[in-house]
mmCIF file of the N, C-alpha and C atoms, coordinates in Angstrom:
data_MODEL
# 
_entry.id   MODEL 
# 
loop_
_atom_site.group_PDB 
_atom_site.id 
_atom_site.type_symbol 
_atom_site.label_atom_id 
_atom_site.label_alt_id 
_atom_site.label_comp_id 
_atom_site.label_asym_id 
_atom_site.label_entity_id 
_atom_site.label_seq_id 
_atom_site.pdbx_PDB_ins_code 
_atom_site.Cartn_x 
_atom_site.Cartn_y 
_atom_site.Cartn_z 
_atom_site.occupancy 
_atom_site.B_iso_or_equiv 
_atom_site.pdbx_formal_charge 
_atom_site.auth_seq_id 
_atom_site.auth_comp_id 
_atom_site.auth_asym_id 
_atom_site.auth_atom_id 
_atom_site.pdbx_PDB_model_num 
ATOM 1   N N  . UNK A 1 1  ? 4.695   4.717  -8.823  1.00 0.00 ? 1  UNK A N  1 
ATOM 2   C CA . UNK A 1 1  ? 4.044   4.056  -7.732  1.00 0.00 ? 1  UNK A CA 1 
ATOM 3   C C  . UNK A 1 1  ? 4.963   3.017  -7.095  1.00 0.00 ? 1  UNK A C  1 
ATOM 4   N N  . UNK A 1 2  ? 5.548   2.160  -8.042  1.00 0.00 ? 2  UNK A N  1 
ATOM 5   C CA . UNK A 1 2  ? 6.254   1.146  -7.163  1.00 0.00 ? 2  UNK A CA 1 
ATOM 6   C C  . UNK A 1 2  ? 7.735   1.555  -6.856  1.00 0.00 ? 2  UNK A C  1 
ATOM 7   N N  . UNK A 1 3  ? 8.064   3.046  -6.611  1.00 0.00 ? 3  UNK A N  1 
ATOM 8   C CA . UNK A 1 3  ? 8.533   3.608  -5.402  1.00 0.00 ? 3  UNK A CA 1 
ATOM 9   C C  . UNK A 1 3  ? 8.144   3.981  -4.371  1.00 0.00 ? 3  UNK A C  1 
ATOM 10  N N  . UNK A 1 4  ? 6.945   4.427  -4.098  1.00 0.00 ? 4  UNK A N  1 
ATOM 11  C CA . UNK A 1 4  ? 6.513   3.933  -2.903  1.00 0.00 ? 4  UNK A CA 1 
ATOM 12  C C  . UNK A 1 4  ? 6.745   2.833  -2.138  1.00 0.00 ? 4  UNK A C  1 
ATOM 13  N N  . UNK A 1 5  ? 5.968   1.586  -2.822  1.00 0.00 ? 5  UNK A N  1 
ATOM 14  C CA . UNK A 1 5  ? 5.582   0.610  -2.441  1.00 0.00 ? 5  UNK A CA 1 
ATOM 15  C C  . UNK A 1 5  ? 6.942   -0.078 -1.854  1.00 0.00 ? 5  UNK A C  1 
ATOM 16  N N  . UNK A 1 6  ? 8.245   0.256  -3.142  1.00 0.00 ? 6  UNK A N  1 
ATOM 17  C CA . UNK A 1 6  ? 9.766   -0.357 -2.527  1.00 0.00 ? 6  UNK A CA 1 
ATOM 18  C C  . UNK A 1 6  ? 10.252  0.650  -1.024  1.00 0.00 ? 6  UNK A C  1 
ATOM 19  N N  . UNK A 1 7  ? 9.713   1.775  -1.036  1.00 0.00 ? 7  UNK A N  1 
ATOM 20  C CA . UNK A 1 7  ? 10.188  2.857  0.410   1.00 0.00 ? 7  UNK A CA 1 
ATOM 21  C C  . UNK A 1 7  ? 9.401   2.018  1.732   1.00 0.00 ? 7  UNK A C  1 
ATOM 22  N N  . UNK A 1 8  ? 8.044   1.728  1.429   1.00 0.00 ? 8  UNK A N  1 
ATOM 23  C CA . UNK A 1 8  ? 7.324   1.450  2.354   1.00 0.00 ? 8  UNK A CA 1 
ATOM 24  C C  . UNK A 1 8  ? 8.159   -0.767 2.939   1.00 0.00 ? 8  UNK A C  1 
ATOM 25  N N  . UNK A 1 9  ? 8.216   -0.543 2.009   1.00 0.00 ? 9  UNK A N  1 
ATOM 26  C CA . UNK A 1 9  ? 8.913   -2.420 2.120   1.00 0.00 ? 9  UNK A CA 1 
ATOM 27  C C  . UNK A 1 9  ? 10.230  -2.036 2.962   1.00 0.00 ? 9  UNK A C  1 
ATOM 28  N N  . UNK A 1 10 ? 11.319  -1.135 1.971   1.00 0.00 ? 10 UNK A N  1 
ATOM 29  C CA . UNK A 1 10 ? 12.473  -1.456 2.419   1.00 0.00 ? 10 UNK A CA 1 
ATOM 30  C C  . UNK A 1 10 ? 12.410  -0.592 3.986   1.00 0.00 ? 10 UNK A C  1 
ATOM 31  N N  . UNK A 1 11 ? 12.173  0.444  4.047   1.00 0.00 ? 11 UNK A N  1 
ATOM 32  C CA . UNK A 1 11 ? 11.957  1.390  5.387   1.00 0.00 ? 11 UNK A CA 1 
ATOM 33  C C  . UNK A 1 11 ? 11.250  0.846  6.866   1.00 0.00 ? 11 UNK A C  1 
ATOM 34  N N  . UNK A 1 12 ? 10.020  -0.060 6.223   1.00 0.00 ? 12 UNK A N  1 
ATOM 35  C CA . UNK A 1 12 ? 9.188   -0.783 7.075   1.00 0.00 ? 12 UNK A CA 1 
ATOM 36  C C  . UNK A 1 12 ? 8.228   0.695  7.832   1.00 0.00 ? 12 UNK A C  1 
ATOM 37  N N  . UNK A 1 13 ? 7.634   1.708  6.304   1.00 0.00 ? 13 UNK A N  1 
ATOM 38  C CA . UNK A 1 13 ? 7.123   2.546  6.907   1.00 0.00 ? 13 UNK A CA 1 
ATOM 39  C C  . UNK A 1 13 ? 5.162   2.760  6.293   1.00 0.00 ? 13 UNK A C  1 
ATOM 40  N N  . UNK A 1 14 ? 4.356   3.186  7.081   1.00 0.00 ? 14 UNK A N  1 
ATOM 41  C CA . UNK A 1 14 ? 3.642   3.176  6.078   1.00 0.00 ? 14 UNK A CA 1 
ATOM 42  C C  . UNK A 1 14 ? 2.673   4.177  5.012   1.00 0.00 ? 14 UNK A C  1 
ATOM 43  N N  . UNK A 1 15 ? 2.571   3.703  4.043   1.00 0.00 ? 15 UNK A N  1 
ATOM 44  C CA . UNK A 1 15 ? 1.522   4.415  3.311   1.00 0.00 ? 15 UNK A CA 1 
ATOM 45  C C  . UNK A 1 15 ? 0.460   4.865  2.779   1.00 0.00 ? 15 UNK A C  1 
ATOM 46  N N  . UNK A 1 16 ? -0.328  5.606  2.209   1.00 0.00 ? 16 UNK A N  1 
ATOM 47  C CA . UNK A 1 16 ? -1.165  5.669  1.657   1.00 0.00 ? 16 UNK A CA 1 
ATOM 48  C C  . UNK A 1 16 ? -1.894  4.674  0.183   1.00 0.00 ? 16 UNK A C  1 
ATOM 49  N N  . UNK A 1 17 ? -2.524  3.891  -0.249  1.00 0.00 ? 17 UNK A N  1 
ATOM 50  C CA . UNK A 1 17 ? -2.388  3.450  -0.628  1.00 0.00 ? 17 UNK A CA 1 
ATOM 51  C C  . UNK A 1 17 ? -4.229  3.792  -0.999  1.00 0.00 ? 17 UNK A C  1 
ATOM 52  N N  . UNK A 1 18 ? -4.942  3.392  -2.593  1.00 0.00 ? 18 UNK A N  1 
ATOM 53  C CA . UNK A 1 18 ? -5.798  3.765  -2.881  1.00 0.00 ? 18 UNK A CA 1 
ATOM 54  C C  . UNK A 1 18 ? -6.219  2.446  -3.906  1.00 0.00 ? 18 UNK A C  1 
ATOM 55  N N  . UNK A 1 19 ? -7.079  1.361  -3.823  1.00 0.00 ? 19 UNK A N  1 
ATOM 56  C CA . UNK A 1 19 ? -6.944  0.701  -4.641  1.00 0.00 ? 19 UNK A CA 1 
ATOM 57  C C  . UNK A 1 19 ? -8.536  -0.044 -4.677  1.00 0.00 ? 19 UNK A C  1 
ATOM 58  N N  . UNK A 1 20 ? -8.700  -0.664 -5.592  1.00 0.00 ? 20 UNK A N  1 
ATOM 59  C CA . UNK A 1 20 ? -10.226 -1.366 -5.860  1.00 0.00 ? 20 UNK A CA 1 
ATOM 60  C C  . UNK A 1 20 ? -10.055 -2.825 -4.812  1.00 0.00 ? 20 UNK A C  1 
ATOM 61  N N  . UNK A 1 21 ? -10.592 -3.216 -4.124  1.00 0.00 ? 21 UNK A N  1 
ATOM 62  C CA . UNK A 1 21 ? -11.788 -3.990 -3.111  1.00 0.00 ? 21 UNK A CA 1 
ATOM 63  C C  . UNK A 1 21 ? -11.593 -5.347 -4.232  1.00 0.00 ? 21 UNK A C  1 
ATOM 64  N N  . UNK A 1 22 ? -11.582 -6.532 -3.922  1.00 0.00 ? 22 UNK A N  1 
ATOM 65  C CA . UNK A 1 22 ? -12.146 -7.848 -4.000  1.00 0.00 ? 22 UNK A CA 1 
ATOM 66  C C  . UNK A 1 22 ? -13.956 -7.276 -4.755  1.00 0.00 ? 22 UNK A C  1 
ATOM 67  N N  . UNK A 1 23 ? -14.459 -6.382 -3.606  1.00 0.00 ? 23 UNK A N  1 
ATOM 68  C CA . UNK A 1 23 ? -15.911 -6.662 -3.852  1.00 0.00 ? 23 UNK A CA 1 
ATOM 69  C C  . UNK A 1 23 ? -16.327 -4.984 -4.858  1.00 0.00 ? 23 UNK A C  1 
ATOM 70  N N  . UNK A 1 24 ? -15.173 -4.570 -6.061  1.00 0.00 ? 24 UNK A N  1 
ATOM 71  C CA . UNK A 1 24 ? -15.117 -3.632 -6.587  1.00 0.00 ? 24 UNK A CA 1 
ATOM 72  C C  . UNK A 1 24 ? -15.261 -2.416 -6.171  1.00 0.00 ? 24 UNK A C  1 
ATOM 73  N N  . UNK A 1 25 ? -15.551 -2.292 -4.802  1.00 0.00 ? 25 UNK A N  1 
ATOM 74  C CA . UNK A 1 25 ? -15.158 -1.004 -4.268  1.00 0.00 ? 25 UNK A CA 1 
ATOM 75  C C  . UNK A 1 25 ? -13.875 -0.100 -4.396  1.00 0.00 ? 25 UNK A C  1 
ATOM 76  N N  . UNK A 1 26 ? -13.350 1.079  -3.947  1.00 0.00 ? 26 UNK A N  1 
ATOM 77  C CA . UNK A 1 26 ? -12.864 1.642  -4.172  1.00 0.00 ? 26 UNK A CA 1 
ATOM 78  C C  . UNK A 1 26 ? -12.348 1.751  -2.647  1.00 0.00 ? 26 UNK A C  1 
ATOM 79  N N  . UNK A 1 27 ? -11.175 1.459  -2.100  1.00 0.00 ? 27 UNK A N  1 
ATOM 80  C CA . UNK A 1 27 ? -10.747 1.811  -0.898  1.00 0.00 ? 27 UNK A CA 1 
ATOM 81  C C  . UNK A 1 27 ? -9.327  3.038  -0.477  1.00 0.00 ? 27 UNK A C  1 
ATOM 82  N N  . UNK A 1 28 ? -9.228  3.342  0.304   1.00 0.00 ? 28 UNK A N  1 
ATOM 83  C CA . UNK A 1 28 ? -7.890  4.544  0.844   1.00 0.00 ? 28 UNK A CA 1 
ATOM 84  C C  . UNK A 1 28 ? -7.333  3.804  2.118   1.00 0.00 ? 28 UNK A C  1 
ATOM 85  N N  . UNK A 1 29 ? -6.165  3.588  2.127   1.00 0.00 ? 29 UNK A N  1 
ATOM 86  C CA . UNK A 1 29 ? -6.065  3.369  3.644   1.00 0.00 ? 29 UNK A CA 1 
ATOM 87  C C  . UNK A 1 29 ? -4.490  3.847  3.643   1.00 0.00 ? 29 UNK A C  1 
ATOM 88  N N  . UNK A 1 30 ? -4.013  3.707  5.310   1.00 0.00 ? 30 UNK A N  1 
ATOM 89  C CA . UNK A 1 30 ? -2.844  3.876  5.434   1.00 0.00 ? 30 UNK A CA 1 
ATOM 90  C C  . UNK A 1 30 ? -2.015  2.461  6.131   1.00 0.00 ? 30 UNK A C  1 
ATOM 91  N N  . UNK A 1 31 ? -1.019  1.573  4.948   1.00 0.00 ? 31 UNK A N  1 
ATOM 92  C CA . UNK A 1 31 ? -1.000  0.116  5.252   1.00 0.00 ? 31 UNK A CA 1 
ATOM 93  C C  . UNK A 1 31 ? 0.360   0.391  4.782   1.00 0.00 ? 31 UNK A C  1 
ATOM 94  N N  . UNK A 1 32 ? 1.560   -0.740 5.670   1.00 0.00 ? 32 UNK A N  1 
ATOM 95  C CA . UNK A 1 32 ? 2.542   -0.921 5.355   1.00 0.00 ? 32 UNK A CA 1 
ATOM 96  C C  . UNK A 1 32 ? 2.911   -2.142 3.889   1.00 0.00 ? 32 UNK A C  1 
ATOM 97  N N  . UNK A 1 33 ? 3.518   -1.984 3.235   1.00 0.00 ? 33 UNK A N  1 
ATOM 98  C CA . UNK A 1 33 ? 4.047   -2.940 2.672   1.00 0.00 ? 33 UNK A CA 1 
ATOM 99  C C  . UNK A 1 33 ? 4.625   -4.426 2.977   1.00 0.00 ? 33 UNK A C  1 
ATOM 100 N N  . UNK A 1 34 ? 4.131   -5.497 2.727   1.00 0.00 ? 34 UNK A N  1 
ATOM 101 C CA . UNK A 1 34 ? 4.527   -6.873 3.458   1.00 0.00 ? 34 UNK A CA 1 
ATOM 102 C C  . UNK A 1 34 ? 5.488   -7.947 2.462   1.00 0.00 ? 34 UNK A C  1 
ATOM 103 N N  . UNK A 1 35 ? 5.102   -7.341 1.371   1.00 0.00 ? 35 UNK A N  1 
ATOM 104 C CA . UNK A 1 35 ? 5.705   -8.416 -0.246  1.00 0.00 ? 35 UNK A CA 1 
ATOM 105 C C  . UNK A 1 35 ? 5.404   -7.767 -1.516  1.00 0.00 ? 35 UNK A C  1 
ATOM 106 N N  . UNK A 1 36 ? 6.350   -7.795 -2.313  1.00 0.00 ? 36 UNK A N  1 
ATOM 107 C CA . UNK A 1 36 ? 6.390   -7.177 -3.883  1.00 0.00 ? 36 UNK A CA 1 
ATOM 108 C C  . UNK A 1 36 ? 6.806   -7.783 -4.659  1.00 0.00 ? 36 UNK A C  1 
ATOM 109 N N  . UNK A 1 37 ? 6.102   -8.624 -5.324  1.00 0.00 ? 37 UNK A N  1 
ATOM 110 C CA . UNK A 1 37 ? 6.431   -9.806 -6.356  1.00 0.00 ? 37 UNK A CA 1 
ATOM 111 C C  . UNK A 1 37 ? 6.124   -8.802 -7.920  1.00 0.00 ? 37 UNK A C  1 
ATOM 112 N N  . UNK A 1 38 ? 6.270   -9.037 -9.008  1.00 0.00 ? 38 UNK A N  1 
ATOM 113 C CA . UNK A 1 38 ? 6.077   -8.840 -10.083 1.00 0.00 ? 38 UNK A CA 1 
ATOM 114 C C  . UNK A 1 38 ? 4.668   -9.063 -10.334 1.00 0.00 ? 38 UNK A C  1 
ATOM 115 N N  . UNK A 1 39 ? 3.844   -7.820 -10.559 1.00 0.00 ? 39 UNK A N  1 
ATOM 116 C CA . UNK A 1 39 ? 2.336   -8.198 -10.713 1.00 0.00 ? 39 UNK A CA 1 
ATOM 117 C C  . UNK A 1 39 ? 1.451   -8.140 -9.604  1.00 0.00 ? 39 UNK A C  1 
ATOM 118 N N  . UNK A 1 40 ? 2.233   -8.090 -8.005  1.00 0.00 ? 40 UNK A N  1 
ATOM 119 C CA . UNK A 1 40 ? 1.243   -8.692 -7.103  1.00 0.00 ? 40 UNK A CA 1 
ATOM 120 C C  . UNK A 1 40 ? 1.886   -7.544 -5.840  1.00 0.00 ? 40 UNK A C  1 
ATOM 121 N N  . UNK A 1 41 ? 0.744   -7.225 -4.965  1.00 0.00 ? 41 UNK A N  1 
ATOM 122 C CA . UNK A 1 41 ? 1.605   -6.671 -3.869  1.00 0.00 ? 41 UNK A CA 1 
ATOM 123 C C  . UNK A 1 41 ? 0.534   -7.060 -2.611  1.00 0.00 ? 41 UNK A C  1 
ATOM 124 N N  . UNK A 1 42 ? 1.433   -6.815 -1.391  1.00 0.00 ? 42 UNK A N  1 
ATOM 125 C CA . UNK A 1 42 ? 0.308   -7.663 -0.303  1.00 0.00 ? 42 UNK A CA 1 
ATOM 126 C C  . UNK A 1 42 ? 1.298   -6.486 0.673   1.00 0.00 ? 42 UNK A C  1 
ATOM 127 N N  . UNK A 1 43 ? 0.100   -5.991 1.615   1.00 0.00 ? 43 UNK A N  1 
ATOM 128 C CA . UNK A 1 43 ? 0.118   -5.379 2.339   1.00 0.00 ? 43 UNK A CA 1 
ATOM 129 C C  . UNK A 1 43 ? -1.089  -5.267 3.627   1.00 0.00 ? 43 UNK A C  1 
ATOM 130 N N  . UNK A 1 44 ? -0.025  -4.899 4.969   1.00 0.00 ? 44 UNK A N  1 
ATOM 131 C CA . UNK A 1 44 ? -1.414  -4.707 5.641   1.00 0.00 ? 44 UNK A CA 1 
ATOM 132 C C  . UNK A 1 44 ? -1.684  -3.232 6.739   1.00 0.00 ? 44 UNK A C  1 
ATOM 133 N N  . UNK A 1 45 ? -2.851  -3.434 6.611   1.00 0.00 ? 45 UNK A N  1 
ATOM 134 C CA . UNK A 1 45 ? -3.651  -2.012 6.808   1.00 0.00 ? 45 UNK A CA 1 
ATOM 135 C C  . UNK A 1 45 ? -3.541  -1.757 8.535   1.00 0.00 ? 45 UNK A C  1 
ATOM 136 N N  . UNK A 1 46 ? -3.298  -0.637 8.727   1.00 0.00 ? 46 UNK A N  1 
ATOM 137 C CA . UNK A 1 46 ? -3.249  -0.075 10.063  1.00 0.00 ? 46 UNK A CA 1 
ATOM 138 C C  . UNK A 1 46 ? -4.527  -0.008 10.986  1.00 0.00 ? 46 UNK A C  1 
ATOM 139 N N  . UNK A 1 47 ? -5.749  0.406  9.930   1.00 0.00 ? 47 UNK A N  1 
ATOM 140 C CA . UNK A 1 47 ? -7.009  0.700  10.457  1.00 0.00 ? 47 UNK A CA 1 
ATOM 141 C C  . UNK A 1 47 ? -8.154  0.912  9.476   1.00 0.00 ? 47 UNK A C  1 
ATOM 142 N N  . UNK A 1 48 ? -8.766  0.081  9.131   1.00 0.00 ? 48 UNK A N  1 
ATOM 143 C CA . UNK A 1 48 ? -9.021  -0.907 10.060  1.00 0.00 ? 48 UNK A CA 1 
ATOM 144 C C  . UNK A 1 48 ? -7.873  -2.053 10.391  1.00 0.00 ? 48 UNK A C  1 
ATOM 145 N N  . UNK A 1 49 ? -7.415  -2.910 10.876  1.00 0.00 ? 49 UNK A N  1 
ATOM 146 C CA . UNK A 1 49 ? -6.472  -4.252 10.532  1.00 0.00 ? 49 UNK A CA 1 
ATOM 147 C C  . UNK A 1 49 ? -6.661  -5.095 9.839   1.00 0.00 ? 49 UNK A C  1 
ATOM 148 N N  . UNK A 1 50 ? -6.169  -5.387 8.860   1.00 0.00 ? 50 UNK A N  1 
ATOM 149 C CA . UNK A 1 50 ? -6.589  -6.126 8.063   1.00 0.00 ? 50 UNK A CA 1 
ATOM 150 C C  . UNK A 1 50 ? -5.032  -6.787 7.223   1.00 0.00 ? 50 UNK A C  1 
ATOM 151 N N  . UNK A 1 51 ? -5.423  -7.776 6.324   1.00 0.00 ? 51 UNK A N  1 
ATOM 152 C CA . UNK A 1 51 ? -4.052  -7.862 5.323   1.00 0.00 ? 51 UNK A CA 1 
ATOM 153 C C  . UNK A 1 51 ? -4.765  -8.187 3.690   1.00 0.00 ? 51 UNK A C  1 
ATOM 154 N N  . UNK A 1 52 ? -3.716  -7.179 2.713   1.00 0.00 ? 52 UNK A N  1 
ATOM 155 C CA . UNK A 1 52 ? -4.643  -7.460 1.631   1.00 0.00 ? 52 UNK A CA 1 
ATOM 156 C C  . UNK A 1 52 ? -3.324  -8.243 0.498   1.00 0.00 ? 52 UNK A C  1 
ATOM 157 N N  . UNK A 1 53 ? -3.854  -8.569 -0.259  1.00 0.00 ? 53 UNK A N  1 
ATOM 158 C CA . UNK A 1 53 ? -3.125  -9.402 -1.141  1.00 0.00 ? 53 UNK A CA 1 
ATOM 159 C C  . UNK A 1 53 ? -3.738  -9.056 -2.689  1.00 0.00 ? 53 UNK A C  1 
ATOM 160 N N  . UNK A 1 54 ? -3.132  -7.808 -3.490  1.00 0.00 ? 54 UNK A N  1 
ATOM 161 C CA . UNK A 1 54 ? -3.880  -7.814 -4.743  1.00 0.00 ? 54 UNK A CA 1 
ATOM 162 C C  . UNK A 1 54 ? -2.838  -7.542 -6.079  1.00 0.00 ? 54 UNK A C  1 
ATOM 163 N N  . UNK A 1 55 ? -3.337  -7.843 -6.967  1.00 0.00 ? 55 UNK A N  1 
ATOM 164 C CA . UNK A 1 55 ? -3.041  -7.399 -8.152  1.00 0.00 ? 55 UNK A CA 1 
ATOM 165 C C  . UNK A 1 55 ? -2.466  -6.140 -8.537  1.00 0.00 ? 55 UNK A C  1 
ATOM 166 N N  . UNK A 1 56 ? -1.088  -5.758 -9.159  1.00 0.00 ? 56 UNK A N  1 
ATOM 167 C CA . UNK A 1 56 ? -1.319  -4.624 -8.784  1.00 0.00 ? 56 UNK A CA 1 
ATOM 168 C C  . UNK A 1 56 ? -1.647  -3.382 -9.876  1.00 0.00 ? 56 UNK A C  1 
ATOM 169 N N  . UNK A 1 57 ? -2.288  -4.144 -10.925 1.00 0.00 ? 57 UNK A N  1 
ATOM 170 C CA . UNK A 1 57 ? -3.311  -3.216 -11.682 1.00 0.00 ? 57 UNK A CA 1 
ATOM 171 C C  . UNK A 1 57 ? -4.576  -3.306 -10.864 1.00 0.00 ? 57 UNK A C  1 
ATOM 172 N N  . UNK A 1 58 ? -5.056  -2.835 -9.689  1.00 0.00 ? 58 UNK A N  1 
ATOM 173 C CA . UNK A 1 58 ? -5.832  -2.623 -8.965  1.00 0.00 ? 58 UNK A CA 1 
ATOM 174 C C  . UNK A 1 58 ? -5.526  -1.659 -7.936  1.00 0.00 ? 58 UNK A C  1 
ATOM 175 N N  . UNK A 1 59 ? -4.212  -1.427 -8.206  1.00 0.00 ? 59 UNK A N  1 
ATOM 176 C CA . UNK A 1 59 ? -3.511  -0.653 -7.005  1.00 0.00 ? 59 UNK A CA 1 
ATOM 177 C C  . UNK A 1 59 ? -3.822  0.985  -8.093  1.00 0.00 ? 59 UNK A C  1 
ATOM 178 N N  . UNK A 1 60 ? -4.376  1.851  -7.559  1.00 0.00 ? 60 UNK A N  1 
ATOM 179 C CA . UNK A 1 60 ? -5.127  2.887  -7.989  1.00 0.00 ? 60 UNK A CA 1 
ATOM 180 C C  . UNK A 1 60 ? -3.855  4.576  -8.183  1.00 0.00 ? 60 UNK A C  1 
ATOM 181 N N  . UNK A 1 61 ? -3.501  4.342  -6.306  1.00 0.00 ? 61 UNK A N  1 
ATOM 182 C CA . UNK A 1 61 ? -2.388  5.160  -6.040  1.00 0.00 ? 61 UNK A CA 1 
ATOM 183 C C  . UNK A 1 61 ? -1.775  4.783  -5.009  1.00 0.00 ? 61 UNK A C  1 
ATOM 184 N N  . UNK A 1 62 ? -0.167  5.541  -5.117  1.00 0.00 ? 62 UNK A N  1 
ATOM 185 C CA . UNK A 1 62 ? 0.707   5.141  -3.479  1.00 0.00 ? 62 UNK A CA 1 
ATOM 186 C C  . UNK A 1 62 ? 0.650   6.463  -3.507  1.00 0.00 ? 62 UNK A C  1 
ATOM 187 N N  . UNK A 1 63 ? 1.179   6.688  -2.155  1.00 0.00 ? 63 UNK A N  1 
ATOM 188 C CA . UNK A 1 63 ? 1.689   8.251  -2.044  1.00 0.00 ? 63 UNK A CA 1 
ATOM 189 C C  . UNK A 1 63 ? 2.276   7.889  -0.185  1.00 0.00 ? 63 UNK A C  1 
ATOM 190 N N  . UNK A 1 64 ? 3.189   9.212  -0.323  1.00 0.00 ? 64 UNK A N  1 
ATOM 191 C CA . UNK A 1 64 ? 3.604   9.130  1.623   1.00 0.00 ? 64 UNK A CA 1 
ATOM 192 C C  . UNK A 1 64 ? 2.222   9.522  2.447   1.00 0.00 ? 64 UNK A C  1 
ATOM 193 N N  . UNK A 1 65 ? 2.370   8.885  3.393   1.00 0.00 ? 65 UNK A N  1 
ATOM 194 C CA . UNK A 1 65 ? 1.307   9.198  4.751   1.00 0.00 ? 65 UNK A CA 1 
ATOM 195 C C  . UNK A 1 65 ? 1.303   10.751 5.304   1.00 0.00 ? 65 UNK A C  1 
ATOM 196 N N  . UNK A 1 66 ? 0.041   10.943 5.788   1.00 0.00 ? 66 UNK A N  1 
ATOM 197 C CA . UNK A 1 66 ? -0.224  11.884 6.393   1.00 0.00 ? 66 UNK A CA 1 
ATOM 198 C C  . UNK A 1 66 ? 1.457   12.686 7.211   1.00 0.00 ? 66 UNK A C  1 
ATOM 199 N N  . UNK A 1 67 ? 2.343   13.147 6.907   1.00 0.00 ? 67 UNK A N  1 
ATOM 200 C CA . UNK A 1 67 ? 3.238   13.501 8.122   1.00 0.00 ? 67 UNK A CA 1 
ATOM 201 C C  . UNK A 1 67 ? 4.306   13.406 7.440   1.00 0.00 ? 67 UNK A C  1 
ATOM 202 N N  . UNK A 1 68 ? 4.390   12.627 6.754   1.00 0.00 ? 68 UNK A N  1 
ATOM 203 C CA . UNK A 1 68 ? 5.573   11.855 6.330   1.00 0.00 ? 68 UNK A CA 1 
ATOM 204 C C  . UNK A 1 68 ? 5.931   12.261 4.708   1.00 0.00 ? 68 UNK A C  1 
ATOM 205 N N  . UNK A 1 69 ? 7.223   12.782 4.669   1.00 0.00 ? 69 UNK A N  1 
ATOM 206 C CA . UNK A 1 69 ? 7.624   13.363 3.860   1.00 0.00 ? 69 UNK A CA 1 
ATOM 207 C C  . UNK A 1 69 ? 9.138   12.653 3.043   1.00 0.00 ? 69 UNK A C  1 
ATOM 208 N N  . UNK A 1 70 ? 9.452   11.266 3.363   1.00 0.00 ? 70 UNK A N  1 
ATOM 209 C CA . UNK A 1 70 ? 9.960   10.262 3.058   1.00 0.00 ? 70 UNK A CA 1 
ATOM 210 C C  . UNK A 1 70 ? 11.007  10.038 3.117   1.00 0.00 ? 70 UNK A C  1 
ATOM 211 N N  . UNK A 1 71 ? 11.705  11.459 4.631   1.00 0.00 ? 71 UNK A N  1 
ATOM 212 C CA . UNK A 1 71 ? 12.861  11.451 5.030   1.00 0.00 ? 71 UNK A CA 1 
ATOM 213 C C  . UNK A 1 71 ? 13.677  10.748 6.127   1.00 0.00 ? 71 UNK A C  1 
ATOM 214 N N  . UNK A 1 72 ? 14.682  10.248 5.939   1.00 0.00 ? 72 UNK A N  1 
ATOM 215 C CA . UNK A 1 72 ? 14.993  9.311  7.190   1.00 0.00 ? 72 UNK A CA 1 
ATOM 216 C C  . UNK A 1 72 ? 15.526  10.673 8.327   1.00 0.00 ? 72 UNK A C  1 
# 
């Protein structure tokens, strides 16, 4: 996973990303990478807009976006 997360940071591209909600939900979105600290990742979402900031034993799955096959 946190190859993704380093493609989506260093590339400035974005991804799929699958992870549990503040309010324990279960969310999918397609959000770029913003910061990757040890433990923590913060990213923000295309659509809806938003910016999230979580844990990243909460982070569920990465994977490439719809299209995107992770080639320059």
């Amino acid at each position: 996973m946190e190859r993704f997360l380093r493609y989506s940071l260093e590339k400035q591209r974005p991804i799929r990303l699958i992870f549990f909600a503040d309010d324990g939900s279960m969310k999918q979105l397609n959000a770029q990478v913003t910061n990757l600290q040890p433990g923590r990742v913060t990213f923000t979402s295309l659509r809806p807009k938003g910016t999230y900031d979580i844990p990243l034993d909460r982070l569920l799955s990465a994977d490439y976006k719809r299209g995107d096959e992770g080639q320059d």
